[in-house]
C-alpha positions as a LaTeX table, in Angstrom:
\begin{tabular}{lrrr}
\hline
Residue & $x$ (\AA) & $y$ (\AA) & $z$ (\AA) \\
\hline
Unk1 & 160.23 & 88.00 & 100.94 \\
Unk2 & 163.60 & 88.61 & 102.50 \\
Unk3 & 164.30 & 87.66 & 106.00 \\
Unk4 & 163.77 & 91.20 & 108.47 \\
Unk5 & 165.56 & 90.97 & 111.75 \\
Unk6 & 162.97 & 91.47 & 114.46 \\
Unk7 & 164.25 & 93.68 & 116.44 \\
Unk8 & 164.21 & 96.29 & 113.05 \\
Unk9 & 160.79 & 95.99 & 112.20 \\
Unk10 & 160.09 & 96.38 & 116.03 \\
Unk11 & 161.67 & 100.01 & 115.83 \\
Unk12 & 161.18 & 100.89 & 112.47 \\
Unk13 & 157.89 & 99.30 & 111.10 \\
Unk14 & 157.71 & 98.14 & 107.27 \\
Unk15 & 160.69 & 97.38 & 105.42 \\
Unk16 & 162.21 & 101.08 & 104.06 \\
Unk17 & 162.91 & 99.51 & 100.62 \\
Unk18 & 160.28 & 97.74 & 99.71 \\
Unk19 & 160.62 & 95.67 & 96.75 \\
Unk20 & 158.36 & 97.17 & 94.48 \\
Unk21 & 159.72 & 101.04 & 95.02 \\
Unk22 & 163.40 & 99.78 & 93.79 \\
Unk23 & 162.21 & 97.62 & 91.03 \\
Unk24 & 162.11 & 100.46 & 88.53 \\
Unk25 & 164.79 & 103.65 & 87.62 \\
Unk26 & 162.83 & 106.96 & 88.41 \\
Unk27 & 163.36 & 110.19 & 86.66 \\
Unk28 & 166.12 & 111.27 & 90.04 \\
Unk29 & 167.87 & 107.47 & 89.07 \\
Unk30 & 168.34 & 108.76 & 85.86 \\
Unk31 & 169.62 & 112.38 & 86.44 \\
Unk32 & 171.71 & 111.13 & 89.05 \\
Unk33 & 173.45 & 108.33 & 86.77 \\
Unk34 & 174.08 & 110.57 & 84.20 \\
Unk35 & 175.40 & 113.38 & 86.14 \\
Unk36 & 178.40 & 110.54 & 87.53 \\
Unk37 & 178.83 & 110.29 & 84.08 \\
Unk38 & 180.78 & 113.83 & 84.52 \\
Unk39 & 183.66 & 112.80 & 85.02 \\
Unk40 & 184.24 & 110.37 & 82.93 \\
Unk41 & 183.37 & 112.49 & 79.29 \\
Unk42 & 185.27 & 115.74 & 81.04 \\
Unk43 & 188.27 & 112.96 & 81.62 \\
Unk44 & 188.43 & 111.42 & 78.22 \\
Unk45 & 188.21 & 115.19 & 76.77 \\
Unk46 & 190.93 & 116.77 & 78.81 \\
Unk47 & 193.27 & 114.23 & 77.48 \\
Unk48 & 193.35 & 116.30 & 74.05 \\
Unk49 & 194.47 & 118.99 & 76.20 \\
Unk50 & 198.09 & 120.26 & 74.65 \\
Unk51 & 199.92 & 120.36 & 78.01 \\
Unk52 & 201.26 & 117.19 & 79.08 \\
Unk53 & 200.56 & 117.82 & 83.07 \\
Unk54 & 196.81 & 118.17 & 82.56 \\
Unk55 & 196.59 & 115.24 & 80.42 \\
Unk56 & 198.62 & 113.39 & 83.59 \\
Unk57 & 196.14 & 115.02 & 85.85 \\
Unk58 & 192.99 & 114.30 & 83.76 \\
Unk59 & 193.62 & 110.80 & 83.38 \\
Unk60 & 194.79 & 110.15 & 86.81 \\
Unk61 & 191.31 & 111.49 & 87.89 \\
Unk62 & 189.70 & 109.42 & 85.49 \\
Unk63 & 191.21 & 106.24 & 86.99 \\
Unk64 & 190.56 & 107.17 & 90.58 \\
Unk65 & 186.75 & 107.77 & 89.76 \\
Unk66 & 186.35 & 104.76 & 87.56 \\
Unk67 & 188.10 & 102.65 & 90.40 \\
Unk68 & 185.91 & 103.98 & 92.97 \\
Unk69 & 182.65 & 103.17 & 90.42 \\
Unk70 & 183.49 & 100.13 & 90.08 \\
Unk71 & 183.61 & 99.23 & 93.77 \\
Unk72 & 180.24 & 100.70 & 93.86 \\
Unk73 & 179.20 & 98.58 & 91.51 \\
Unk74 & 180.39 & 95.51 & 93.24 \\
Unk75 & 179.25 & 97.36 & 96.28 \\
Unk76 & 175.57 & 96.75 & 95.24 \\
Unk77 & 175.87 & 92.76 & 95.39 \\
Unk78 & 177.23 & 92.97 & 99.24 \\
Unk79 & 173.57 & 94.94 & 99.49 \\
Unk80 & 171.82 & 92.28 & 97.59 \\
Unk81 & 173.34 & 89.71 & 99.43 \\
Unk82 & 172.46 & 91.39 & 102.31 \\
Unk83 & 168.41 & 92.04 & 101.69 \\
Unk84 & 168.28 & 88.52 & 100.61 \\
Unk85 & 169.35 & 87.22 & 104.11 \\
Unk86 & 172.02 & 84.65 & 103.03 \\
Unk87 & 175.06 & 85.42 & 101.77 \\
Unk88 & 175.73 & 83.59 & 98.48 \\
Unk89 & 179.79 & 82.82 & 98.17 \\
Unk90 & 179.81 & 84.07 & 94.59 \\
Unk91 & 177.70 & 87.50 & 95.23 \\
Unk92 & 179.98 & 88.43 & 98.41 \\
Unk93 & 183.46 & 87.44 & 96.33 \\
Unk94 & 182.07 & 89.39 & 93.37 \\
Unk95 & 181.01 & 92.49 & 95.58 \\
Unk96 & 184.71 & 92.20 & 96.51 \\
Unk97 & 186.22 & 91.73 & 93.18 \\
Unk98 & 185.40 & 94.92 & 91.46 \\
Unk99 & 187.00 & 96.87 & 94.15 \\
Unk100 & 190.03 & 94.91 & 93.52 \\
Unk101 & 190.19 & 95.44 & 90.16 \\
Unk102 & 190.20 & 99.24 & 90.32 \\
Unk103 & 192.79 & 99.23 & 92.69 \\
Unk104 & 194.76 & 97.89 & 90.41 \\
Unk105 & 193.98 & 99.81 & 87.44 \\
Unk106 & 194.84 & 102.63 & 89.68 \\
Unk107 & 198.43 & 101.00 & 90.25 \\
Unk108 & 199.12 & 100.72 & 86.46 \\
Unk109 & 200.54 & 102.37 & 83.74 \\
Unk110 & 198.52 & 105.13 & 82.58 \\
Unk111 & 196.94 & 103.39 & 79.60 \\
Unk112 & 196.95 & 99.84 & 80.64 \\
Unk113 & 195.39 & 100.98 & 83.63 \\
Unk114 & 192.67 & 102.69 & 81.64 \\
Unk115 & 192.40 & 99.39 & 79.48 \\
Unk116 & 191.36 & 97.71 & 83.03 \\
Unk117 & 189.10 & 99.76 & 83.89 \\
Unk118 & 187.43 & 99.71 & 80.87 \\
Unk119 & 187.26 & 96.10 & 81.07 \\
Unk120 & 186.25 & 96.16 & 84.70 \\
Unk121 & 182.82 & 98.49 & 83.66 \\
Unk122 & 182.00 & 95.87 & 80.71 \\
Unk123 & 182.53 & 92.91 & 83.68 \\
Unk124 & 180.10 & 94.62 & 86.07 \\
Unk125 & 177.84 & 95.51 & 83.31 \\
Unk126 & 177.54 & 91.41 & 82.31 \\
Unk127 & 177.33 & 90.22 & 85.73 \\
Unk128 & 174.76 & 92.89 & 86.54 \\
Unk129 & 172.46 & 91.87 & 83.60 \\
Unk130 & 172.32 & 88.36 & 84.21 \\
Unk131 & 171.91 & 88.91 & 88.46 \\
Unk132 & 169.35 & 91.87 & 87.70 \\
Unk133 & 167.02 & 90.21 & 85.41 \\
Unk134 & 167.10 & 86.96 & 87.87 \\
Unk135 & 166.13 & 88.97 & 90.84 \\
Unk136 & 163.37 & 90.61 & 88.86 \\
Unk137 & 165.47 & 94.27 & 88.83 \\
Unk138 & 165.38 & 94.08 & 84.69 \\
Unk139 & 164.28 & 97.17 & 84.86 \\
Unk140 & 167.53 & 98.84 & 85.83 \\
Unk141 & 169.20 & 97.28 & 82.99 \\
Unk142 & 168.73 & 100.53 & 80.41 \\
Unk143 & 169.87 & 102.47 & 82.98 \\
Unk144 & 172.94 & 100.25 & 83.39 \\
Unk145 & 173.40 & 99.65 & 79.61 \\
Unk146 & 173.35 & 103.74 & 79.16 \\
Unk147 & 176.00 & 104.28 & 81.75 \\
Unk148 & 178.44 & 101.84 & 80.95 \\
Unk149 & 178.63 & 102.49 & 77.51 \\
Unk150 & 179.72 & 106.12 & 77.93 \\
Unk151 & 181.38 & 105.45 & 80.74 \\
Unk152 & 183.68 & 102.64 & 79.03 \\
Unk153 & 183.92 & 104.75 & 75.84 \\
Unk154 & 185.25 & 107.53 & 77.57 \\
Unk155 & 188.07 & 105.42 & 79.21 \\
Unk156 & 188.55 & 103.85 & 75.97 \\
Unk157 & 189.33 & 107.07 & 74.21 \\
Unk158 & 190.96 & 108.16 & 77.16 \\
Unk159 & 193.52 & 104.95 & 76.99 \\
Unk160 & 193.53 & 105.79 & 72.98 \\
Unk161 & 194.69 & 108.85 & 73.67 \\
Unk162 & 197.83 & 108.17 & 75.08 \\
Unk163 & 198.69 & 106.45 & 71.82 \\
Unk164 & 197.93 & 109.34 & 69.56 \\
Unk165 & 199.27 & 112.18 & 71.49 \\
\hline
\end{tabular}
């Protein structure tokens, strides 16, 4: 069990997330995760969009909300680093990473920023599978799987787009 500073369990009682309530997706998980997926199909679809501003618009809103998902992402290892009362080197530098990469898809070229961030979901997506099943959060991972895929295939037709238009 992970290390509880005294003083919280003093003022708070048990643990707030208990292992077992967060070791499965419930049915608000899964509307929640689906509904950030939003963004990311109405993104990919605007880029069909005949006037050119839009399209700029679209996609620029596309990279700012995939940058800021994928610090979230990495976001949730700084958490699991944190419940697990030592903080692993790897885990806090690849919290950190994500974050970094969206910046920079954000700085880049329309479509190779899109190309990024693309790759950036499919990165989080691996090292999430291989720290979730280790840490007994397996359960998670069809959520995860379900999410990145349209997520990533939306900024992959979005990049497309640019091509073809």
């Amino acid at each position: 069990m992970p290390r509880q500073h005294p003083e919280f369990a003093q003022m708070h009682g048990a643990d707030p997330i208990a292992p077992a309530a967060a070791s499965r997706p419930d049915t608000l998980a899964w509307g929640l995760g689906l509904a950030g997926l939003i963004p990311f199909v109405l993104g990919a679809a605007l880029q069909f969009l005949p006037q050119p501003g839009w399209r700029m618009l679209a996609a620029m809103a596309l990279l700012s909300y995939g940058a800021v998902i994928v610090s979230f992402l990495g976001g949730i290892h700084w958490g699991l680093a944190m419940r697990s009362g030592e903080a692993a080197p790897a885990r806090l530098i690849w919290g950190v990473l994500p974050s970094l990469l969206g910046w920079l898809a954000v700085l880049l070229d329309r479509p190779w920023g899109l190309i990024l961030l693309a790759l950036s979901l499919l990165a989080c997506w691996w090292v999430d599978r291989a720290v979730y099943r280790r840490l007994g959060l397996g359960a998670w991972l069809p959520l995860r799987t379900v999410l990145t895929t349209v997520a990533t295939l939306s900024v992959a037709v979005a990049a497309a787009a640019y091509w073809q238009l």
